[in-house]
MMTF fields as JSON, N, C-alpha, C and O atoms, coordinates in Angstrom:
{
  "mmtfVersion": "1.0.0",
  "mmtfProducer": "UNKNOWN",
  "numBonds": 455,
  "numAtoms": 456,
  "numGroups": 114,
  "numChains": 1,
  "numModels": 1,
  "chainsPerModel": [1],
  "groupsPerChain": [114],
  "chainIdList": ["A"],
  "bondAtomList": [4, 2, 8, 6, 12, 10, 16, 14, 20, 18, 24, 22, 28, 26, 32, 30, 36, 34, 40, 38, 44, 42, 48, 46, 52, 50, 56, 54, 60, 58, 64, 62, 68, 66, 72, 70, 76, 74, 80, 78, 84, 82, 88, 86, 92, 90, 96, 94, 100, 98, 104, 102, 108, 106, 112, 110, 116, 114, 120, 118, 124, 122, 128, 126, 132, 130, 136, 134, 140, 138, 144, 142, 148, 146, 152, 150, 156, 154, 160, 158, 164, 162, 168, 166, 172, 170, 176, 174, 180, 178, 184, 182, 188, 186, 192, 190, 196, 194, 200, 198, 204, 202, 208, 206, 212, 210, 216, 214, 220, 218, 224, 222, 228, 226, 232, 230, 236, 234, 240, 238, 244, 242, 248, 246, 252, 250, 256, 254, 260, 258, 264, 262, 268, 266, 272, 270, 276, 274, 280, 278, 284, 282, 288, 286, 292, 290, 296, 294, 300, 298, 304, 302, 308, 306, 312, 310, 316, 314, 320, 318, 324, 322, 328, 326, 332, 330, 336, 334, 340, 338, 344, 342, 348, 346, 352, 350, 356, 354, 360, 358, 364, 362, 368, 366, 372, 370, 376, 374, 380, 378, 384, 382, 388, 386, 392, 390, 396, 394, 400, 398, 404, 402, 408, 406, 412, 410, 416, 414, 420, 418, 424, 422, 428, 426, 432, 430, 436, 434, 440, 438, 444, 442, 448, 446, 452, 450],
  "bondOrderList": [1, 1, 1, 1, 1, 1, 1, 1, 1, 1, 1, 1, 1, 1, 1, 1, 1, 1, 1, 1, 1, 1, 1, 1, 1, 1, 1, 1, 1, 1, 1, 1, 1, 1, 1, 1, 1, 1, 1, 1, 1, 1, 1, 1, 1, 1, 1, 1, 1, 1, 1, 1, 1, 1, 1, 1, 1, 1, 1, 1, 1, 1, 1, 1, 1, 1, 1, 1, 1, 1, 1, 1, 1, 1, 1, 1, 1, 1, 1, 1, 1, 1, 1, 1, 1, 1, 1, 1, 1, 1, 1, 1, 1, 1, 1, 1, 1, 1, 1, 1, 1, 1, 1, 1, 1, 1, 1, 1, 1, 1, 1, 1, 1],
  "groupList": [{"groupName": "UNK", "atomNameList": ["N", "CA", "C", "O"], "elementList": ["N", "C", "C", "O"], "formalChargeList": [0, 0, 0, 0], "bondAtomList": [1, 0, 2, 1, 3, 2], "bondOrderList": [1, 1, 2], "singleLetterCode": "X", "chemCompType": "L-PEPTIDE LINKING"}],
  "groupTypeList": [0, 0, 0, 0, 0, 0, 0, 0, 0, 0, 0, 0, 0, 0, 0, 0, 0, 0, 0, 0, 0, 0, 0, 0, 0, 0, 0, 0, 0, 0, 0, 0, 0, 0, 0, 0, 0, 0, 0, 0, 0, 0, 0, 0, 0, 0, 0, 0, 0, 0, 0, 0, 0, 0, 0, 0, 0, 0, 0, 0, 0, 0, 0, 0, 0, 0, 0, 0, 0, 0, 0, 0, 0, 0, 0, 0, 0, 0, 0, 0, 0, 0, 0, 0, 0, 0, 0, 0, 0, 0, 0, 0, 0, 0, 0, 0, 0, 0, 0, 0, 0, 0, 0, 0, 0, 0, 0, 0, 0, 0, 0, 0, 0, 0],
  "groupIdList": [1, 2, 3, 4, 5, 6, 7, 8, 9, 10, 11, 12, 13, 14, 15, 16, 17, 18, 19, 20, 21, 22, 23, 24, 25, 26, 27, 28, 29, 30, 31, 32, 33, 34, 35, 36, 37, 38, 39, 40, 41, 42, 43, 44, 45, 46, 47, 48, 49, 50, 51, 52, 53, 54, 55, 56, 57, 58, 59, 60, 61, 62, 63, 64, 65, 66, 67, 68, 69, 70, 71, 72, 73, 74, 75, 76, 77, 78, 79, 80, 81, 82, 83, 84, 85, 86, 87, 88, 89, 90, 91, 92, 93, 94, 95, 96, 97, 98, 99, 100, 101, 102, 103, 104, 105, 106, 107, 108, 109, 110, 111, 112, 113, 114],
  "secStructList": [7, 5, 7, 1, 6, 6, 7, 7, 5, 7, 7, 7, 7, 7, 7, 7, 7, 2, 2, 2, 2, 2, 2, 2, 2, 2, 2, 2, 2, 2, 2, 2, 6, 6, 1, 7, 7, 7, 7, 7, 7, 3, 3, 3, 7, 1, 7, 7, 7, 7, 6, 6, 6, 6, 1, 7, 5, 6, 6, 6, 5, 7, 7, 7, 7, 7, 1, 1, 7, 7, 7, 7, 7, 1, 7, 6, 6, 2, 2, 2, 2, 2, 6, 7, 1, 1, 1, 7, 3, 3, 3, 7, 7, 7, 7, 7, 6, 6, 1, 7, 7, 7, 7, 7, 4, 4, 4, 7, 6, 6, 6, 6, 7, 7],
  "xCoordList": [-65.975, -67.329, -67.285, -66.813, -67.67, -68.21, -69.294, -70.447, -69.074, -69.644, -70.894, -72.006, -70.479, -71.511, -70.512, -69.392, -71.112, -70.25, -68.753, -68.461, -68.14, -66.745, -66.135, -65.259, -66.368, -65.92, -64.94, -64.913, -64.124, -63.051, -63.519, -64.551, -62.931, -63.629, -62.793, -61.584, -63.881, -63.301, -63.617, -64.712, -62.244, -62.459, -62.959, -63.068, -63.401, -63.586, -63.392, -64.282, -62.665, -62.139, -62.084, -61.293, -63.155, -63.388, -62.519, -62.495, -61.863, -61.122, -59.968, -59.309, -60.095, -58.736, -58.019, -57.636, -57.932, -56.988, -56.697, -55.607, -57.662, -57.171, -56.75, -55.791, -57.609, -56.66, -55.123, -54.121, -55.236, -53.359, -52.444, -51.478, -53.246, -52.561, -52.165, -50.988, -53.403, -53.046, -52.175, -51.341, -52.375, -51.045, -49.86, -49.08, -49.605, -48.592, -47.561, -46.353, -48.563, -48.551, -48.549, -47.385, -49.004, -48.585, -47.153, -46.381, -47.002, -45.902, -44.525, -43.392, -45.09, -43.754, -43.451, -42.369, -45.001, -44.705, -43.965, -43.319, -44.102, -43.295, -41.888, -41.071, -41.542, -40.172, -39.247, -38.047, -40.363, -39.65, -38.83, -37.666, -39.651, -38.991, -37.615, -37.063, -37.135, -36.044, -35.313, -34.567, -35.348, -34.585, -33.453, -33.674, -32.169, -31.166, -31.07, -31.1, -30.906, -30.855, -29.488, -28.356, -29.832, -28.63, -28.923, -29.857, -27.465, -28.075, -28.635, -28.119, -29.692, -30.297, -29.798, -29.124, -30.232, -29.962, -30.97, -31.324, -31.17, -32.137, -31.713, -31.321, -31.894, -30.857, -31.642, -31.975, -31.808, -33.068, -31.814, -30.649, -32.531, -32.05, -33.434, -34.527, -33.424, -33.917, -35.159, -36.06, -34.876, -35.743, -34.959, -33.89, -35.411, -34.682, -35.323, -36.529, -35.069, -35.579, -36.109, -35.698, -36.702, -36.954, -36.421, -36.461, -35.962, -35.468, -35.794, -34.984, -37.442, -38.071, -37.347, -37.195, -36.978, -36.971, -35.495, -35.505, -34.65, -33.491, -33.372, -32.479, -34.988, -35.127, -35.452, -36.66, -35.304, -35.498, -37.06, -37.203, -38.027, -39.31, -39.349, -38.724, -39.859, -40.013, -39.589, -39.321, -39.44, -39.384, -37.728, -37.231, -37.153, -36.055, -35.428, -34.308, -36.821, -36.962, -37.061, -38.028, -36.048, -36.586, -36.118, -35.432, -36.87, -36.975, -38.39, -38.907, -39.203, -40.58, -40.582, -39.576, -41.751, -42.545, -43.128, -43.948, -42.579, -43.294, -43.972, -43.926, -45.233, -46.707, -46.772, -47.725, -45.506, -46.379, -45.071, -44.516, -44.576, -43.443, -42.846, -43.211, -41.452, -40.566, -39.185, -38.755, -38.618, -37.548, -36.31, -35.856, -35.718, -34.265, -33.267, -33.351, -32.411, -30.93, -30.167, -29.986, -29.65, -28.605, -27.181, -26.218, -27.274, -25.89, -25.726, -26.313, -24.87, -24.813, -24.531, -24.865, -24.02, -23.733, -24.726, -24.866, -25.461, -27.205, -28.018, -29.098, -27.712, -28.322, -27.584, -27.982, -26.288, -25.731, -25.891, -25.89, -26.016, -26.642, -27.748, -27.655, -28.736, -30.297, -29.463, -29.533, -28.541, -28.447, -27.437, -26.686, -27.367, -27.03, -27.161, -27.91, -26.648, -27.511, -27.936, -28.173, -28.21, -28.353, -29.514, -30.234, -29.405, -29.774, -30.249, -31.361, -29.014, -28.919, -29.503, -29.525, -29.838, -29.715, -29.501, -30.027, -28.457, -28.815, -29.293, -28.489, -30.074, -30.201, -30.019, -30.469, -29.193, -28.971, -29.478, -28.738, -30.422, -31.719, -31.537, -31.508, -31.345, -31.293, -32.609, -33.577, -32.8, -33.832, -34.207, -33.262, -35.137, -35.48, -36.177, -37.379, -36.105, -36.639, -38.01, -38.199, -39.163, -40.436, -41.026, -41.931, -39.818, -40.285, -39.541, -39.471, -38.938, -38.16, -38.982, -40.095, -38.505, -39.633, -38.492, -37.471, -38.944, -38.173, -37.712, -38.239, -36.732, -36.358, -37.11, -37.137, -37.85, -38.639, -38.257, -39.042, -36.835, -36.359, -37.434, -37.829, -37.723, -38.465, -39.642, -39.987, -40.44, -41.738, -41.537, -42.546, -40.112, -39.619, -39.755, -39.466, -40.153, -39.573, -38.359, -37.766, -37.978, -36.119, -35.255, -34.623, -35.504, -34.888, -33.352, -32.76, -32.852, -31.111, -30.73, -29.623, -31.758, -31.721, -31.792, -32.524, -31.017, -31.188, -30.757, -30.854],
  "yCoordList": [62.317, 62.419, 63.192, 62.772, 64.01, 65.177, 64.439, 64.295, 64.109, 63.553, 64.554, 64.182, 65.661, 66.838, 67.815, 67.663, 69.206, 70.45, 70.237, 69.57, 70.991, 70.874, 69.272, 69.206, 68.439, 67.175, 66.762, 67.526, 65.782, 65.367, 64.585, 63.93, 64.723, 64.101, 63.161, 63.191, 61.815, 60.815, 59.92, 59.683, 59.589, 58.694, 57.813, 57.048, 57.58, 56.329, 55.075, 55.254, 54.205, 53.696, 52.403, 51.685, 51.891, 50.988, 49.892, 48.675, 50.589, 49.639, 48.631, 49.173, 47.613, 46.871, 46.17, 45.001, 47.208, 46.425, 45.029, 44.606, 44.298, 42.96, 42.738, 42.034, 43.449, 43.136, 43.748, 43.304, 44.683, 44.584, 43.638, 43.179, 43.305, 42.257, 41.474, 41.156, 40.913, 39.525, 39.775, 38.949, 40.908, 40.934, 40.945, 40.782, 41.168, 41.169, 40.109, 39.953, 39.42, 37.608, 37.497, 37.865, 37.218, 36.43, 36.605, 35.72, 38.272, 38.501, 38.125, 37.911, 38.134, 37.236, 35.85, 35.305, 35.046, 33.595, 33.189, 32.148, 33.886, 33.668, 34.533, 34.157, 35.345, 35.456, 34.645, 34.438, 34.085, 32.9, 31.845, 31.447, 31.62, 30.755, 30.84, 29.842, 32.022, 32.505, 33.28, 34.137, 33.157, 34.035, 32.644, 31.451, 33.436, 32.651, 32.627, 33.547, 30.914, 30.543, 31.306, 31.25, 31.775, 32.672, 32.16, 31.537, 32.853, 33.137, 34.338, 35.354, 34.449, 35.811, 35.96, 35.101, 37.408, 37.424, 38.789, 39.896, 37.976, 39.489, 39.424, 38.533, 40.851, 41.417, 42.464, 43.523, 42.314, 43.387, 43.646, 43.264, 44.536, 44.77, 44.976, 45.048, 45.035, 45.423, 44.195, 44.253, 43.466, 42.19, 40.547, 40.389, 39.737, 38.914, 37.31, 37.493, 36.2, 35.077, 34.334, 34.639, 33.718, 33.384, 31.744, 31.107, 31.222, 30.149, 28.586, 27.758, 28.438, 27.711, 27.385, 26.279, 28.917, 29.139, 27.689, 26.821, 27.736, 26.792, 25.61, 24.867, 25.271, 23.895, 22.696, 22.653, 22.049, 20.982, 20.164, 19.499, 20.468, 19.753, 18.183, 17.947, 17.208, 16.12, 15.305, 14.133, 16.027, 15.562, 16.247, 16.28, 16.653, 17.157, 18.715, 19.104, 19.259, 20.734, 21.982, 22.367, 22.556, 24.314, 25.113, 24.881, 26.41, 27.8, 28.145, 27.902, 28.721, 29.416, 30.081, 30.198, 30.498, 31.054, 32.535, 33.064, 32.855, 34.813, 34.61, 34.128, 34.986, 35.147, 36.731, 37.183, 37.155, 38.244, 38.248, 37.174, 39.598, 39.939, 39.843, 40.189, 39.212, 39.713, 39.944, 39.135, 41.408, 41.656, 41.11, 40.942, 40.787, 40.247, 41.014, 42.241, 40.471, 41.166, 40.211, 39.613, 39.91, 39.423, 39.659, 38.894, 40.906, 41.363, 41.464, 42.315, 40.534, 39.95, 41.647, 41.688, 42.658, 44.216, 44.71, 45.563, 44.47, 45.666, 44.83, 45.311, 43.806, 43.026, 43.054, 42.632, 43.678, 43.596, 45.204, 45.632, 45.891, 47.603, 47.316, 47.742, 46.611, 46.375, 46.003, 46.65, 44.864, 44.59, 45.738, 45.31, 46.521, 46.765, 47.639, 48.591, 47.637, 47.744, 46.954, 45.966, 46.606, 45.724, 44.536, 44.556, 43.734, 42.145, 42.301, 42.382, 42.309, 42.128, 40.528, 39.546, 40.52, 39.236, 39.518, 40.472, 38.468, 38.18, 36.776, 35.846, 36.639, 35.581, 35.22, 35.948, 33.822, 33.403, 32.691, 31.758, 32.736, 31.822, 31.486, 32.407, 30.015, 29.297, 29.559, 29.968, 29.442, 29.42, 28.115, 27.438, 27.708, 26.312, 25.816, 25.983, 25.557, 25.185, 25.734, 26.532, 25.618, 25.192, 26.823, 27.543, 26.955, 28.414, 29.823, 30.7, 30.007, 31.108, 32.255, 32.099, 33.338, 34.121, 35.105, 34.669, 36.491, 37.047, 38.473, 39.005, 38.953, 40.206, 41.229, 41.524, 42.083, 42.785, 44.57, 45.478, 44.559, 46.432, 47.445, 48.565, 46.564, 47.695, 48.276, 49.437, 47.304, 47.759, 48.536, 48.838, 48.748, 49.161, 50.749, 51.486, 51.107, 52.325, 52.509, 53.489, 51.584, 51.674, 50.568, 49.591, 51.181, 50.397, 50.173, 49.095, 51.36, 51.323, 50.145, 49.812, 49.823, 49.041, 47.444, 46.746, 46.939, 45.602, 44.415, 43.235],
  "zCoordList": [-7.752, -7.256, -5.948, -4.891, -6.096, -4.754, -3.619, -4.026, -2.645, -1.629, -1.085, -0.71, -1.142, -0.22, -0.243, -0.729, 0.5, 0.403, 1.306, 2.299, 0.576, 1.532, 1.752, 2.614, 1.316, 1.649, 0.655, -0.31, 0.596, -0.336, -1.661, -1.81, -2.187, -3.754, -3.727, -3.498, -4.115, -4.112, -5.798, -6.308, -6.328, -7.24, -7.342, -6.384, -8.369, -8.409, -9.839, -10.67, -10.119, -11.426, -11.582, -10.969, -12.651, -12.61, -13.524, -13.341, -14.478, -15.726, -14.184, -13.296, -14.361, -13.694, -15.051, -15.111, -16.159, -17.16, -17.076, -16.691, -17.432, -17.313, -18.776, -19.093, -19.718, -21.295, -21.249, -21.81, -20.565, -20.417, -20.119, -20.729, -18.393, -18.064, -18.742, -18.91, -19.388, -20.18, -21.374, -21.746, -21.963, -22.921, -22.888, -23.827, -21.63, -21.109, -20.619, -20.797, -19.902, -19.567, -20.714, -20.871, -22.034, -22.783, -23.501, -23.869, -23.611, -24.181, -23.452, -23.882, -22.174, -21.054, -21.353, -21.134, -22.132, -21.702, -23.205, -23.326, -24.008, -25.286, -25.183, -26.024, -24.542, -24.3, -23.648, -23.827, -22.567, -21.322, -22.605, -22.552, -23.502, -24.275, -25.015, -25.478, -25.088, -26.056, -25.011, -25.485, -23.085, -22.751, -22.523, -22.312, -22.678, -21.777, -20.27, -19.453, -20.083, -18.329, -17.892, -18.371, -17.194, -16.762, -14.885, -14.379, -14.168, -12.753, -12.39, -12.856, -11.571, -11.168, -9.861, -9.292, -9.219, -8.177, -7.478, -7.883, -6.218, -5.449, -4.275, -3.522, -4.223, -2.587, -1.762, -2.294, -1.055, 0.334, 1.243, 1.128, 2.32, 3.47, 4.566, 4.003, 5.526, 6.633, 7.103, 7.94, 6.468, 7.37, 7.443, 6.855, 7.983, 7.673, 7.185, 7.023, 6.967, 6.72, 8.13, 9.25, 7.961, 9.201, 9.13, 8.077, 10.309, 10.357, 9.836, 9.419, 10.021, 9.001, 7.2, 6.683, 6.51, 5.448, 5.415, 4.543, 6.268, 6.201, 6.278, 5.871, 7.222, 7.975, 7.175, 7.409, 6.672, 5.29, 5.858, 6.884, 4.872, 5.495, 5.126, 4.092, 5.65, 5.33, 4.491, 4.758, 2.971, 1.868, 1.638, 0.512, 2.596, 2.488, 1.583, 1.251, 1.446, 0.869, 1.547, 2.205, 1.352, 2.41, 1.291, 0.296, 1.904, 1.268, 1.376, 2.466, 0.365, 0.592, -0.747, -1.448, -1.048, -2.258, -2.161, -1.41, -2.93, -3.349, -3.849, -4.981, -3.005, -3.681, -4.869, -5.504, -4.78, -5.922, -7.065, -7.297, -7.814, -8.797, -7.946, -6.822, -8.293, -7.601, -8.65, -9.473, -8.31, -9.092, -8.613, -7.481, -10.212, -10.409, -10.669, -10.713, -10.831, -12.014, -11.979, -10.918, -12.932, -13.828, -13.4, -13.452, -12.962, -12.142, -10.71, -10.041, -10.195, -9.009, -7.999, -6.814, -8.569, -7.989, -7.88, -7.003, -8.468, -8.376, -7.405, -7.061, -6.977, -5.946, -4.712, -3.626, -5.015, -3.503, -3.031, -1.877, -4.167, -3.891, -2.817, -1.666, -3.241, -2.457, -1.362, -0.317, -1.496, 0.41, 1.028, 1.904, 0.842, 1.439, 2.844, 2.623, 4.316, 5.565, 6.637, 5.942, 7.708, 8.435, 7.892, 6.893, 8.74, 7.98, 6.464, 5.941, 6.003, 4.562, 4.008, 4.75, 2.94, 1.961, 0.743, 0.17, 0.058, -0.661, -1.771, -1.715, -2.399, -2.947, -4.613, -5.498, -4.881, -5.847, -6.753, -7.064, -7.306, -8.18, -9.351, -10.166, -9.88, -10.582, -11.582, -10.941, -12.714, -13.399, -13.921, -14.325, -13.988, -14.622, -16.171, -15.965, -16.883, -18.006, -17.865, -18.782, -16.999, -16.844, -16.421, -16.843, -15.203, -14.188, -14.529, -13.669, -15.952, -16.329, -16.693, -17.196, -16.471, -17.081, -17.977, -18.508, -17.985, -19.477, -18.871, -17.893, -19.554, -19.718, -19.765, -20.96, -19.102, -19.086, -18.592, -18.316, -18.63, -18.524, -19.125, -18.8, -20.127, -21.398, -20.637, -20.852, -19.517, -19.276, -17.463, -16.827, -16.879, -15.366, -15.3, -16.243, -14.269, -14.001, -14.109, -14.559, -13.705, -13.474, -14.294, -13.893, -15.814, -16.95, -16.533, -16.57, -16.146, -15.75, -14.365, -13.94, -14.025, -13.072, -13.296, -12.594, -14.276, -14.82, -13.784, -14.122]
}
């Protein structure tokens, strides 16, 4: 959409694929079922945890929650690639019966990146 003369054209797009989404979510929540519990692992660099994340709250629980995707691998090396660099992490995540989710290379930019 053309604003006026000489000005920048600006899009505009309304689909927010939510029938994707959801096909998607579902096709995850029926894989969750048939993936093997394995260990995962995710590895960053350049920020760090903050001390809280260690401190055991009340009920004798620490760590914290990713509010969005967050990518895995299976291979403890492609996670230490990511850390690598000053304040590295990396982390080792257990999967649970309830909270597993599925194999999903097929749908990554970066399929080679398992």
């Amino acid at each position: 959409v053309r604003t006026g003369k000489g000005e920048a054209v600006r899009w505009e797009w309304h689909n927010t694929y939510a029938t994707t989404l959801h096909a998607i979510n579902s096709i995850i929540v029926k894989m969750a079922r048939i993936t093997k519990i394995v260990p995962l692992y995710r590895g960053w660099s350049g920020a760090t945890l903050p001390k809280v994340f260690f401190k055991p709250d009340d009920d004798g629980f620490c760590g914290g929650v990713e509010y969005g995707f967050s990518s895995t691998t299976t291979k403890r090396e492609q996670a230490l690639q990511y850390a690598k660099g000053k304040a590295s992490t990396v982390l080792e995540l257990e999967m649970g019966m309830i909270d597993r989710g599925a194999e999903i290379s097929w749908l990554s930019q970066y399929p080679h990146e398992r």
